[in-house]
C-alpha positions, -999 to 999 in steps of 0.1 A, spaced: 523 98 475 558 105 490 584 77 502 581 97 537 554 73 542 537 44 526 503 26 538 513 -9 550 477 -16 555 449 -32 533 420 -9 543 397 -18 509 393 -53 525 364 -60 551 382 -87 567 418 -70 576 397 -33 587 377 -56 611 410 -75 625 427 -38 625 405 -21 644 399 -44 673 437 -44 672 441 -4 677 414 -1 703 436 0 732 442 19 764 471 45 751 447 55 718 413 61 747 440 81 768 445 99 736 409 104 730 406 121 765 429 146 754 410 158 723 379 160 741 396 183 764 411 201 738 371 204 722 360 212 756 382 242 759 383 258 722 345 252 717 332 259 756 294 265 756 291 254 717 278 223 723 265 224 686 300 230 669 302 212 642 338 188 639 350 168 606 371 141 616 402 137 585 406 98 583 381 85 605 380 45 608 357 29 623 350 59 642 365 49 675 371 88 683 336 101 671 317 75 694 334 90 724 329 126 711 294 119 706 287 106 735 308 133 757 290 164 735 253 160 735 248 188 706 279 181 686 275 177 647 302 153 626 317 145 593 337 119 592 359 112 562 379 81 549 394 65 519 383 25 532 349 19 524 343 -11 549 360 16 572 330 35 569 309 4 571 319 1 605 321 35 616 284 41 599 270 5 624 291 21 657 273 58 651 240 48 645 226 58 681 240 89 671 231 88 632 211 122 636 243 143 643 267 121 620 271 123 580 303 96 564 313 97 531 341 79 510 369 110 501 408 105 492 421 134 515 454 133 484 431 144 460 433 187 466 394 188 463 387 170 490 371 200 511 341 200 482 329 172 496 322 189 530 288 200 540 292 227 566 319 249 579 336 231 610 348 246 640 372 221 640 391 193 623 403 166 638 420 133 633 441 105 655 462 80 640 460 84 608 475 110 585 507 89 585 492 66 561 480 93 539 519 103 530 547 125 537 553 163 541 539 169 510 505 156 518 507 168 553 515 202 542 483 204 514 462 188 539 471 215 566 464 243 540 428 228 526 423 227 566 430 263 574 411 274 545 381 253 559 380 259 592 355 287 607 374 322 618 395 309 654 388 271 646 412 247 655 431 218 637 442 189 653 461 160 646 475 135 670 499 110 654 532 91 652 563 115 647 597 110 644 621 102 669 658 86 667 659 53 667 628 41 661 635 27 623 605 41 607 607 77 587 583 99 602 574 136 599 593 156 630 574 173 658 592 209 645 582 202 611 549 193 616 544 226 636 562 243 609 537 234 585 509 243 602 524 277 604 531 282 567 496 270 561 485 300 581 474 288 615 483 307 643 490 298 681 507 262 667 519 243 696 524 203 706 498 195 735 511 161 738 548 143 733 548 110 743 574 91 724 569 88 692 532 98 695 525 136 698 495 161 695 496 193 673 472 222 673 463 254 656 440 281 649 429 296 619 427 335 622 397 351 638 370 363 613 
């Protein structure tokens, strides 16, 4: 991992994810949620059984509201934290049907191996910035692209930088910049609020 960013957090202990994620479910991260979902409303229209991997999931805050706003959606949801996925796997049940969790490092390249089906997009909120730097960002974006259905979209809504905040970030420009060499098209920030922004691209119609 990169010195752009280093995970602060203890996410392979039951005890801090439980503490963490009652600390992160908050008002600005729901308004946040709305956005994607509009984002999923538009790209994927009349799809209602588009199928959407989630890169870093939690506790699966954000699939519980997708789930519950698509009827017919189908998810994968990814992590490194096992009692993550503990959590996440007890807060999906109702929806357990549509939803398959597994344990993957999204810094080890072969990470897309462990996906079942072709999604028409991937998603994630929160969360990449704990994963590492450019470098990460950059492979991640490419195993992404190469994933993704013809026209499917990648999104990632996360911290970027901005002056004067004290922590080292990846800029808005940059991160559109990599989504572009990664070969997505139509790259764009949907969202700037601060130092909390929303990315989005498309990989190339089939």
């Amino acid at each position: 991992m990169s010195d752009v960013a280093t995970c602060p957090h203890q996410f392979h202990s039951a005890e801090y994810v439980a503490a963490w994620a009652k600390k992160v479910d908050n008002p600005i991260r729901r308004s946040v949620f709305h956005h994607i979902l509009a984002h999923l409303h538009l790209e994927l229209q009349t799809d209602d059984a588009a199928h959407v991997v989630e890169l870093a999931c939690g506790p699966g805050l954000l699939a519980e509201f997708l789930l519950g706003n698509r009827s017919a959606m189908t998810y994968e949801g990814l992590d490194f934290s096992a009692p993550m996925l503990a959590m996440a796997e007890q807060r999906l049940a109702p929806f357990s049907d549509r939803v398959s969790l597994r344990v993957v490092d999204l810094r080890d390249e072969s990470w897309t191996d462990s996906v079942e089906r072709v999604p028409r997009a991937v998603i994630s909120t929160q969360a990449l910035h704990d994963v590492g730097g450019a470098e990460e960002h950059a492979a991640i974006y490419r195993a992404s692209a190469a994933l993704l259905a013809p026209g499917g979209l990648l999104l990632n809504a996360d911290f970027v930088d901005r002056p004067g905040t004290g922590r080292r970030r990846i800029g808005l420009a940059r991160q559109l910049e990599m989504m572009a060499a990664a070969g997505l098209r139509g790259t764009k920030a949907t969202l700037d609020l601060g130092p909390y922004a929303c990315v989005v691209g498309f990989a190339p119609p089939g």
